[in-house]
C-alpha positions as CSV (number, residue, x, y, z in Angstrom):
1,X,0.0,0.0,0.0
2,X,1.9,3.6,-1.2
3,X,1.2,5.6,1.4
4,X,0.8,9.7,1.0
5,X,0.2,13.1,2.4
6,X,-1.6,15.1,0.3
7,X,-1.1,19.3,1.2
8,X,-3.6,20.9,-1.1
9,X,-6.4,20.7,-3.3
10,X,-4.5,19.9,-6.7
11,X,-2.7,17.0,-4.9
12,X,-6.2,15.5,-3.3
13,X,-7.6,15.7,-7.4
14,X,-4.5,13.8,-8.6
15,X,-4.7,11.7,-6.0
16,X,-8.2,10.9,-6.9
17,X,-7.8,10.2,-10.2
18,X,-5.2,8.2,-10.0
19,X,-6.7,5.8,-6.9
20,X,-9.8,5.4,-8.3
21,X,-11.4,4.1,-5.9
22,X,-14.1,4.8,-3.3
23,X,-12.9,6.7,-0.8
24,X,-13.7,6.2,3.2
25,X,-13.2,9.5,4.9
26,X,-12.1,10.1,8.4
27,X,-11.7,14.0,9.6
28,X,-10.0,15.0,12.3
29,X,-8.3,18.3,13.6
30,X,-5.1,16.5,14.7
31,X,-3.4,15.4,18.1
32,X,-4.3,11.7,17.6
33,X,-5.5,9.0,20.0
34,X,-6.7,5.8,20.4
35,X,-10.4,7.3,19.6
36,X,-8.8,8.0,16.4
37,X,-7.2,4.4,15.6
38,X,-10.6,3.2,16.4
39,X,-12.0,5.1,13.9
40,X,-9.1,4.4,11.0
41,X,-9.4,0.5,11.9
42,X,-13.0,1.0,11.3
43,X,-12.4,3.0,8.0
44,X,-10.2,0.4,6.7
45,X,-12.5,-2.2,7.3
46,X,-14.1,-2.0,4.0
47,X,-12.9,-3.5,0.7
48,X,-12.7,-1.9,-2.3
49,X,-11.9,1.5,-1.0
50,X,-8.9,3.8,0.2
51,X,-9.4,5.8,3.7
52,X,-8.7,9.5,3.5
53,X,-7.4,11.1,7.0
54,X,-7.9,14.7,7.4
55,X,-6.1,16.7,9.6
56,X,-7.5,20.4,10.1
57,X,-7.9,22.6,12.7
58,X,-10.8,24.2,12.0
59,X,-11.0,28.2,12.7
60,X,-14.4,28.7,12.3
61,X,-15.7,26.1,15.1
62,X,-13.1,28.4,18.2
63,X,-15.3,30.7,20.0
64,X,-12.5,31.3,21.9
65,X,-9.3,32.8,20.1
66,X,-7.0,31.9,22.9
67,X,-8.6,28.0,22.7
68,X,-7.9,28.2,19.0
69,X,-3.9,29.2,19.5
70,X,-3.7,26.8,22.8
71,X,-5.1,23.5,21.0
72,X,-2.6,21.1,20.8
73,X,-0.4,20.2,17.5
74,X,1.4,17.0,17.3
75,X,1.7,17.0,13.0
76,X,4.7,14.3,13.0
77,X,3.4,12.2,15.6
78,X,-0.3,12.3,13.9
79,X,0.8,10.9,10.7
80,X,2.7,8.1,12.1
81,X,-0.2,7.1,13.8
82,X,-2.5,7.5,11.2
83,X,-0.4,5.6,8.6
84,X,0.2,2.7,11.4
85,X,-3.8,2.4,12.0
86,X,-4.2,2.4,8.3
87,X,-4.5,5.1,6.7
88,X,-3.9,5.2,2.6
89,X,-3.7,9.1,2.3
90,X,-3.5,12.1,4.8
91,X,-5.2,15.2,3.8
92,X,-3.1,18.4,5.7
93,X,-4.4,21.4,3.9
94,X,-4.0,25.2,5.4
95,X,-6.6,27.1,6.5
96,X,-6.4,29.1,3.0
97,X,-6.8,26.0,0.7
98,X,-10.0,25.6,2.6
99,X,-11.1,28.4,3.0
100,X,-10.0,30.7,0.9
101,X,-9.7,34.4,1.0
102,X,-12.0,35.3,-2.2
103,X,-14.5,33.6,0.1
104,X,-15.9,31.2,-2.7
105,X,-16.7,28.7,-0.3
106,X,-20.4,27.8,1.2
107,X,-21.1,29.2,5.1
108,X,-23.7,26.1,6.3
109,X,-25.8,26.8,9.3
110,X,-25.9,24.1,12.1
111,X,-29.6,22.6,12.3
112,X,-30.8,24.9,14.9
113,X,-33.1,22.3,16.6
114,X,-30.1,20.5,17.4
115,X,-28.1,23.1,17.9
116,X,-29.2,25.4,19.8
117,X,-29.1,23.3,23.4
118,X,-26.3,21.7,25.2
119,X,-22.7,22.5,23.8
120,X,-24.6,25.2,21.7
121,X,-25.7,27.1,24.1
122,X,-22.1,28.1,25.2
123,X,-20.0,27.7,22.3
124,X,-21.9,30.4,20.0
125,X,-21.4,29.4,16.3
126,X,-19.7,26.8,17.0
127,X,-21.6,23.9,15.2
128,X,-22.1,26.2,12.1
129,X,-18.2,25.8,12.0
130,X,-18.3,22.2,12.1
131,X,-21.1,22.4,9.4
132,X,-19.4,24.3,7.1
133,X,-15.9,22.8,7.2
134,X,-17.4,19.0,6.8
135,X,-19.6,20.8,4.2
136,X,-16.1,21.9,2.3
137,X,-14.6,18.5,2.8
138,X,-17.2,16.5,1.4
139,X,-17.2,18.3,-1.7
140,X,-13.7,18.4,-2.2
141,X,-13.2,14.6,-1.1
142,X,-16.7,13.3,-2.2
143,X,-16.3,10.5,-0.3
144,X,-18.5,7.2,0.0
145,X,-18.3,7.0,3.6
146,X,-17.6,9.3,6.1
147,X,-16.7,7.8,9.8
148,X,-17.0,9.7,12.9
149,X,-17.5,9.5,16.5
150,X,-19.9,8.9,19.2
151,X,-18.0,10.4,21.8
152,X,-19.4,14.0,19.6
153,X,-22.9,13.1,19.8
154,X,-24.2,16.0,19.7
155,X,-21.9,17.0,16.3
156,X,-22.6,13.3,14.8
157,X,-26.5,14.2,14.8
158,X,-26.4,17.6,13.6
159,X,-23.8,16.6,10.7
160,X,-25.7,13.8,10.0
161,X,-28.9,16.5,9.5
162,X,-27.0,18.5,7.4
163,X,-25.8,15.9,5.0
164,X,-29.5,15.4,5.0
165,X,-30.7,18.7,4.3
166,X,-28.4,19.4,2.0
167,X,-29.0,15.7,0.1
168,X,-25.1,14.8,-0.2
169,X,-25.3,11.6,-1.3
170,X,-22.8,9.9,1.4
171,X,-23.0,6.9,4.0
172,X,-22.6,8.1,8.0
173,X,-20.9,5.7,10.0
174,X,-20.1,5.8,13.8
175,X,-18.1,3.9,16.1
176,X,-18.9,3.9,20.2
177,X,-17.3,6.4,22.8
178,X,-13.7,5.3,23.2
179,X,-12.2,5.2,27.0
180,X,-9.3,4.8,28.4
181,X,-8.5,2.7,31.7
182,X,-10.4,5.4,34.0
183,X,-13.5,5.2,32.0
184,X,-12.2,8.7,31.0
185,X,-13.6,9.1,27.1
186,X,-10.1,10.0,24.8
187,X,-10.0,13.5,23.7
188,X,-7.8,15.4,22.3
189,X,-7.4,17.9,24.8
190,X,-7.0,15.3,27.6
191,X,-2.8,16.2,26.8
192,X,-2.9,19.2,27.8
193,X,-4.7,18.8,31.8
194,X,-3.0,18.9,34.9
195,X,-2.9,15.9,36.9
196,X,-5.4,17.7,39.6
197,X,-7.8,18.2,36.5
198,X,-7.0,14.7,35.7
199,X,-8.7,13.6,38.4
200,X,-11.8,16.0,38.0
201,X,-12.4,14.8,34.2
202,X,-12.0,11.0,35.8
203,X,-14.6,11.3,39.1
204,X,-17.2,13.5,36.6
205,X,-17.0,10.5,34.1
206,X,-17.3,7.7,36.6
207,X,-20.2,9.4,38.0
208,X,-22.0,9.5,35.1
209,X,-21.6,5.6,34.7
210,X,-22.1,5.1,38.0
211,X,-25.5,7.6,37.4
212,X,-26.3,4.7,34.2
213,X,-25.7,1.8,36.8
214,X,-28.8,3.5,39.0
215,X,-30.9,4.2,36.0
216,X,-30.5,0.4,34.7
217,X,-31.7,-0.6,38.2
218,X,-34.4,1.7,39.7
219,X,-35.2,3.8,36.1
220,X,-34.5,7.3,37.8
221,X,-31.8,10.1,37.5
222,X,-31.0,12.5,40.4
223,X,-29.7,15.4,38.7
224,X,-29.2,17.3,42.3
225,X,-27.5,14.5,43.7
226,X,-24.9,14.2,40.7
227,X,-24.1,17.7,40.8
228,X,-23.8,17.9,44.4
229,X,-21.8,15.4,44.4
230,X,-19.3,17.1,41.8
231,X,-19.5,20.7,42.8
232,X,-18.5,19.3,46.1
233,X,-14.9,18.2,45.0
234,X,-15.0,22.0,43.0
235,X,-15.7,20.8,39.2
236,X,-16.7,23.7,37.4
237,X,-20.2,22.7,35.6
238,X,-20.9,24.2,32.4
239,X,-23.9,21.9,31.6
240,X,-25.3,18.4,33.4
241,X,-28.6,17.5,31.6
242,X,-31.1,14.4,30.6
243,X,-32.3,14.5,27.5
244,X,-33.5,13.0,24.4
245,X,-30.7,11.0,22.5
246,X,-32.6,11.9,19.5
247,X,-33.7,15.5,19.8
248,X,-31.9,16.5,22.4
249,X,-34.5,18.0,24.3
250,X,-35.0,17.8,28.4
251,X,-36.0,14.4,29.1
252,X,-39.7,13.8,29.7
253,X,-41.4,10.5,31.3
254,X,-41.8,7.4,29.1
255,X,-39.2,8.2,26.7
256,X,-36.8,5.3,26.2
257,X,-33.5,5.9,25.0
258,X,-32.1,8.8,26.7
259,X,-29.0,10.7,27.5
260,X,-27.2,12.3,30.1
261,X,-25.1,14.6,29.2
262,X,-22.2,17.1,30.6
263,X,-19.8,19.5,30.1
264,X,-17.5,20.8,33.1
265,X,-14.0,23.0,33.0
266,X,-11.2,22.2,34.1
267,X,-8.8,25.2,34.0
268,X,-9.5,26.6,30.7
269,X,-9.9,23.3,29.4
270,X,-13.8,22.4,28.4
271,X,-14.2,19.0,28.1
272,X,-17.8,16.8,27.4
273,X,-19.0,13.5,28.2
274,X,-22.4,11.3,28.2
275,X,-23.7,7.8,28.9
276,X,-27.0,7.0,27.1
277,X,-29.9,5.4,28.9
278,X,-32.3,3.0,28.0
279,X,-35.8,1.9,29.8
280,X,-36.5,-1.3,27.8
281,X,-35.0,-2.8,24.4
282,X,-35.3,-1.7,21.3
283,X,-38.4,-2.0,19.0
284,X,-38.4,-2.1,15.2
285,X,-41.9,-1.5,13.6
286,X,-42.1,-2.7,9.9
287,X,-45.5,-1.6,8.3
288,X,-46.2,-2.1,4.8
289,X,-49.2,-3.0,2.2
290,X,-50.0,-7.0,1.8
291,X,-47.0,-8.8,-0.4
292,X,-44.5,-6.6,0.0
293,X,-42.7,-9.4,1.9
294,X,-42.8,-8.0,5.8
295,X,-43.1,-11.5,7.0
296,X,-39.9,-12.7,5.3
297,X,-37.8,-9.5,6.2
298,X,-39.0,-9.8,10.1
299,X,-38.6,-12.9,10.5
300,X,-34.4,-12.8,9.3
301,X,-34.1,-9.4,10.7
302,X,-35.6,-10.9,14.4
303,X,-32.9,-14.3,13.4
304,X,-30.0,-11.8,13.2
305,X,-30.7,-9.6,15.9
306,X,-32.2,-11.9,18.6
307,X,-35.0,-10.2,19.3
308,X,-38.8,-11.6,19.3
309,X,-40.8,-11.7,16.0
310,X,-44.2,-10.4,16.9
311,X,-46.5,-11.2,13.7
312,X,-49.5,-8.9,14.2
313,X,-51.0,-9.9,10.8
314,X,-51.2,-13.3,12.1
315,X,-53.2,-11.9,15.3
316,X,-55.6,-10.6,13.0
317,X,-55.9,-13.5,11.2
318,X,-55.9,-16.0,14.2
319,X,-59.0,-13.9,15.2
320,X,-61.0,-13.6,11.9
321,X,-60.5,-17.3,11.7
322,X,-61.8,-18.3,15.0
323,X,-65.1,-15.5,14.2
324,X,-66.0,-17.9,11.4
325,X,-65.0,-21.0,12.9
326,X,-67.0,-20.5,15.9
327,X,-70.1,-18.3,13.3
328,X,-69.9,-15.7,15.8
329,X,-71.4,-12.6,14.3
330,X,-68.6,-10.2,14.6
331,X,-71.4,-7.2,13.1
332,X,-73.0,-7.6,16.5
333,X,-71.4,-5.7,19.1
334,X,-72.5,-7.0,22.2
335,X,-72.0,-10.4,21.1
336,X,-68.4,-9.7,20.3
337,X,-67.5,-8.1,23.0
338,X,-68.5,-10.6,25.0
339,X,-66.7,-13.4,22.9
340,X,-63.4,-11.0,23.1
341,X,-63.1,-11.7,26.7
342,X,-62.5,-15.2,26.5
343,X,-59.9,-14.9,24.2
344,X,-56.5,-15.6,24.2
345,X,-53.9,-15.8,21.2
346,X,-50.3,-17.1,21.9
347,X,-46.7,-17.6,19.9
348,X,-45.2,-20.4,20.9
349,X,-41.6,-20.1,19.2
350,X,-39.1,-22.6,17.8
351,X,-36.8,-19.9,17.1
352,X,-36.7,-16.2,17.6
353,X,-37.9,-16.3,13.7
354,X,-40.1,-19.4,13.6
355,X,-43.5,-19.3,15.5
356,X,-46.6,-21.5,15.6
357,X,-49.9,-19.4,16.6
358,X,-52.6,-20.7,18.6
359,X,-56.1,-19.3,19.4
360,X,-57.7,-20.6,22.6
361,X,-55.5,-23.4,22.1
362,X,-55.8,-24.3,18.2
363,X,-52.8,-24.3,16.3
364,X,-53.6,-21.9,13.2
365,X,-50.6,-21.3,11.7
366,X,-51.8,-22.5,8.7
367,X,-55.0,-22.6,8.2
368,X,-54.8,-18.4,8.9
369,X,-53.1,-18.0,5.4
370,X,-55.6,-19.1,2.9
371,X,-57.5,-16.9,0.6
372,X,-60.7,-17.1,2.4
373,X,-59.1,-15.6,5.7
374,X,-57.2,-13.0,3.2
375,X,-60.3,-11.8,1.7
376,X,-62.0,-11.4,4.9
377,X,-59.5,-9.9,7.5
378,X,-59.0,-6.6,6.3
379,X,-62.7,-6.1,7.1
380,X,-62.9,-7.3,10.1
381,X,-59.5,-5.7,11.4
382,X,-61.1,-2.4,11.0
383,X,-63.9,-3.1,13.6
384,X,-62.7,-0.9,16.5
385,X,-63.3,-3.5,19.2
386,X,-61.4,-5.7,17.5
387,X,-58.7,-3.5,16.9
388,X,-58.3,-2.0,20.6
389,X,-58.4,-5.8,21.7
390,X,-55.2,-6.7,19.7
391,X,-53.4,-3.5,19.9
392,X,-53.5,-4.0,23.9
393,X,-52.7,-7.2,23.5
394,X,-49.6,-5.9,21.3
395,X,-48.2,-3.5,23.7
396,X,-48.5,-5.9,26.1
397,X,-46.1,-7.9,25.0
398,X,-43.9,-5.3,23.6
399,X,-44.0,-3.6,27.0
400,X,-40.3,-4.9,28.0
401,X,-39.0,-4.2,24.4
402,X,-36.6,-6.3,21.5
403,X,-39.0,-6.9,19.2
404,X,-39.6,-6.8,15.7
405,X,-43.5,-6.2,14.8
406,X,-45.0,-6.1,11.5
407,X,-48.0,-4.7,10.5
408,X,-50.1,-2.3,8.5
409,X,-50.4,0.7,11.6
410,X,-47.2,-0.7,13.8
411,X,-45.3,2.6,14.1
412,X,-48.2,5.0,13.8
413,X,-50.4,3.3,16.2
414,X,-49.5,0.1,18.3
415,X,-45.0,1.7,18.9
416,X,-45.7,5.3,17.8
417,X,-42.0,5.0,19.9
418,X,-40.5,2.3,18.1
419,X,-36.8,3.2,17.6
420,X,-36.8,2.3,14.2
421,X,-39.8,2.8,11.6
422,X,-39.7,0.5,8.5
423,X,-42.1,1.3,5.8
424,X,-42.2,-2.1,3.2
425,X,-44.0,-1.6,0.0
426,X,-43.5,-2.9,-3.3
427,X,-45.2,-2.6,-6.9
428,X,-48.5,-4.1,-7.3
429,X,-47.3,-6.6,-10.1
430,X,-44.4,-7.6,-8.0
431,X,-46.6,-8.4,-4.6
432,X,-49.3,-10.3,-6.7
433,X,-46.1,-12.7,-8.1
434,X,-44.7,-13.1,-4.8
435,X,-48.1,-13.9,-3.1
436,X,-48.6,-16.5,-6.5
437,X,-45.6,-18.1,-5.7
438,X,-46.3,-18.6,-1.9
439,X,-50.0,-19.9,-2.1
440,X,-48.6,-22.3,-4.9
441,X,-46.0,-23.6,-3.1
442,X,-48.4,-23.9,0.4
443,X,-50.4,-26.5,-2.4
444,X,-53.4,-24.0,-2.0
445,X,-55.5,-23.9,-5.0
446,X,-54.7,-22.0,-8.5
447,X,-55.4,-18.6,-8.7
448,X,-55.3,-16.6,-11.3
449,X,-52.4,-13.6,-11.5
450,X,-54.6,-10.6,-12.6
451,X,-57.3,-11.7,-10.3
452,X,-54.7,-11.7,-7.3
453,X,-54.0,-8.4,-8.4
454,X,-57.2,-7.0,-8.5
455,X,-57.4,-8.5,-4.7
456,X,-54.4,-7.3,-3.6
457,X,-55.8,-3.2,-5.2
458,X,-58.8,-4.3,-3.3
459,X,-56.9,-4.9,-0.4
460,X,-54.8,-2.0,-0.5
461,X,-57.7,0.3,-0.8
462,X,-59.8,-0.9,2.0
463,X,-56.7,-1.3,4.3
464,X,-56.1,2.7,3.5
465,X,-59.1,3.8,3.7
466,X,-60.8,2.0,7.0
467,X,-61.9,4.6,9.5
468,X,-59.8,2.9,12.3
469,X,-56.1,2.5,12.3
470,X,-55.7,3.0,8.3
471,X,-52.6,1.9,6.7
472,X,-50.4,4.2,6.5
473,X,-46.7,5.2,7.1
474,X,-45.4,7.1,10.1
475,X,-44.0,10.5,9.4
476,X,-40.4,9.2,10.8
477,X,-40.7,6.2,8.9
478,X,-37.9,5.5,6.4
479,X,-39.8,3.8,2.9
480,X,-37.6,1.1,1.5
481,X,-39.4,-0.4,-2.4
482,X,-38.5,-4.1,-2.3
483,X,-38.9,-4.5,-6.1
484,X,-35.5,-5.9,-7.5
485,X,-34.6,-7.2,-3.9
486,X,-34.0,-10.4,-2.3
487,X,-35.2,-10.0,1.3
488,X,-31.9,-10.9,2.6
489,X,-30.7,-7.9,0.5
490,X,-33.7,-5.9,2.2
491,X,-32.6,-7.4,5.7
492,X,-29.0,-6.2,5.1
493,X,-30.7,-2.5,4.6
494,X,-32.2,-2.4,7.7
495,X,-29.5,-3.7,9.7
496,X,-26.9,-0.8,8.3
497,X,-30.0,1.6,9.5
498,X,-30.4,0.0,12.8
499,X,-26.8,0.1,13.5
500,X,-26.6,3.9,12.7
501,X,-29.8,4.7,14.5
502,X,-29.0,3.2,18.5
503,X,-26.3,4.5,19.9
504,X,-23.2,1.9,20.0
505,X,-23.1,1.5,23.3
506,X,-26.2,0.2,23.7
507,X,-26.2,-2.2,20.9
508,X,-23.4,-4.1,22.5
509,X,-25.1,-6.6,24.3
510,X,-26.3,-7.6,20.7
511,X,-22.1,-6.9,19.3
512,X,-22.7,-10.7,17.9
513,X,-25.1,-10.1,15.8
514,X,-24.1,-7.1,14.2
């Protein structure tokens, strides 16, 4: 591997065109540590692509002129680790290659719902720095994937927005907080403290894990408490908050993943840290239109992730099958009421993917997909008793979390709070073939194609356009069109989504399967 610093523009396009290659990018304003070789390792992970350090102390992020002279620069010592984790090329450019003085460069603004709280509220114009520099490096670079890390949560969300809103077509990947031996999180300032701030960094960071241990136990945080305890050894709090991982607005009850984060001084050193907090597991809500293959994609995505595959369609049909079986007139409140309290549907599972379903004891895991209970469930899944029955019944068992449900009103209705929101769909023609192929192969009878398409139209329309719980997908659901996919290809989509949506940190009791 030829191994090269590139100093300016020019050399980055030459460099370019002769690698050709896709490019994993890695910025960094310099004085390197193990945070850093994390993140190079990570980078150089992939195949078929060269990683791209940078190393740029940025201007326009230093609120502080004297914190902009004071931060630390270790040039010769950066490359050699850089090269030694990995790195192909190290970008070094001055501050005029990037931004230049005719001034033909872009000024981004920082998302200012994510900006404007925590580090933002004390380091004025900061994040519009870090906007605008990764901004200039991305179009310079045009990377395929740029890797950063979680001890910046804050900054990995709001860049993550603005490659968003400003569509750069570019994959965000992230790697967990790295610590040292302490528990301290590596930063490059770290060099530069005193061994009596030492110690202050270390006791704010162990109680903040030591805050997580309490919340994994009893599900509370005692902000007073913390910050008693650290004003009392003289730590000079900037900030000490719960909030939303997500948002990052003040924590309010119910709300699963959370985070508590800080920021103290020590001297004129400002240093941050978090721990993120979770009340339950995660929970993935697929919804989707009949065909589009949610069934399939659960049911591998629950293999790989070990979590519980909780087929809601198959509720639904459990229970229209049992109304017919038992001629219970389901048009007759009273009497369905009634018949609802004696109910009770169970998954008894071979595997976290494999199920059998049984309604007041009958195994009906097959006899619930044939055409007769297709043609009726839509119908009677939009009677509201029915549907309040089963939607308890669905929280209920997603109450302690890990689960993958699937659905037609999963993450706008049963987990509006799901972590994740999946929306399935897939062209008409390509759902009536795949529904062909599986009623074929279950021996059913022959049906004919453009008649299973004109059901599943049917379907569609009266699944959309039931008064109660219509189909329809969540406004922070992401849409993925199965059409051309394999579901394992599908599956493989909504693991890299998954991965970049938890925090790393929590994900690590699942490391194994990711």
């Amino acid at each position: 591997m030829t191994q090269i610093i590139i100093k300016n523009i020019k050399e980055l396009h030459q460099w370019k065109l002769k690698n050709q290659t896709n490019i994993n990018f890695v910025p960094t304003m310099g004085n390197l540590h193990n945070g850093h070789k994390v993140l190079i390792r990570e980078a150089n992970k992939a195949t078929e692509a060269s990683t791209l350090l940078s190393i740029f102390i940025n201007p326009l992020q230093f609120d502080d002129k004297n914190d902009f002279r004071n931060y630390p620069q270790t040039i010769n010592e950066d490359i050699d680790i850089g090269f030694s984790a990995g790195a192909e090329a190290i970008f070094i450019p001055s501050v005029d290659e990037i931004f230049p003085k005719k001034n033909n460069f872009k000024l981004v603004k920082a998302p200012k719902d994510l900006s404007n709280n925590l580090c933002g509220l004390y380091r004025k114009g900061h994040f519009d720095g870090v906007c605008t520099v990764v901004y200039r490096l991305l179009k310079l670079i045009k990377p395929q994937t740029i890797f950063l890390g979680e001890k910046d949560w804050q900054q990995l969300l709001i860049v993550k927005e603005m490659i968003k809103d400003n569509n750069i077509k570019i994959t965000t990947k992230s790697i967990d907080t790295q610590r040292d031996e302490n528990g301290v999180p590596f930063s490059s300032r770290n060099s530069i403290l005193s061994e009596e701030d030492r110690n202050k960094l270390t006791f704010f960071s162990k109680e903040l894990q030591n805050a997580k241990i309490t919340f994994d136990q009893t599900k509370k945080i005692n902000l007073k408490k913390i910050i008693k305890n650290l004003e009392n050894i003289n730590i000079n709090i900037e900030y000490l908050e719960h909030v939303n991982a997500f948002n990052l607005k003040r924590f309010v009850s119910q709300e699963n993943i959370t985070m508590l984060a800080g920021a103290i001084k020590c001297g004129n050193t400002r240093l941050i840290d978090h721990v993120f907090l979770m009340r339950r597991n995660p929970i993935i809500a697929i919804d989707g239109p009949a065909g589009s293959g949610k069934s399939t994609v659960t049911k591998l995505l629950a293999e790989r992730l070990s979590f519980i595959y909780l087929d809601t369609g198959a509720m639904y049909r459990a229970l229209s099958w049992y109304l017919i079986n038992e001629k219970i007139n389901y048009e007759n409140i009273e009497e369905l009421d009634k018949f609802l309290k004696d109910i009770s549907i169970e998954f008894k599972s071979i595997s976290n993917s494999v199920q059998n379903v049984f309604i007041n004891n009958h195994n009906v895991t097959e006899k619930i997909r044939s055409q007769e209970i297709s043609n009726i469930v839509s119908s009677i899944a939009s009677i509201k008793q029915v549907r309040e029955f089963l939607v308890k019944e669905q929280r209920n068992i997603g109450e302690k979390g890990g689960i993958i449900a699937e659905g037609r009103d999963i993450g706008s209705i049963v987990f509006p709070n799901a972590e994740l929101k999946i929306f399935l769909t897939a062209s008409i023609d390509e759902r009536a073939k795949r529904r062909k192929f599986d009623l074929e192969n279950k021996s059913f009878e022959s049906i004919d194609f453009d008649r299973l398409k004109e059901q599943i139209k049917k379907r569609d329309f009266d699944d959309s356009n039931r008064t109660i719980s219509p189909l329809t997908k969540a406004d922070d659901a992401i849409e993925i069109i199965s059409d051309g996919f394999n579901a394992n290809e599908i599956v493989d989509q909504i693991m890299s989504i998954y991965i970049e949506t938890i925090p790393k940190e929590l994900n690590m009791k699942f490391k194994n399967n990711l």
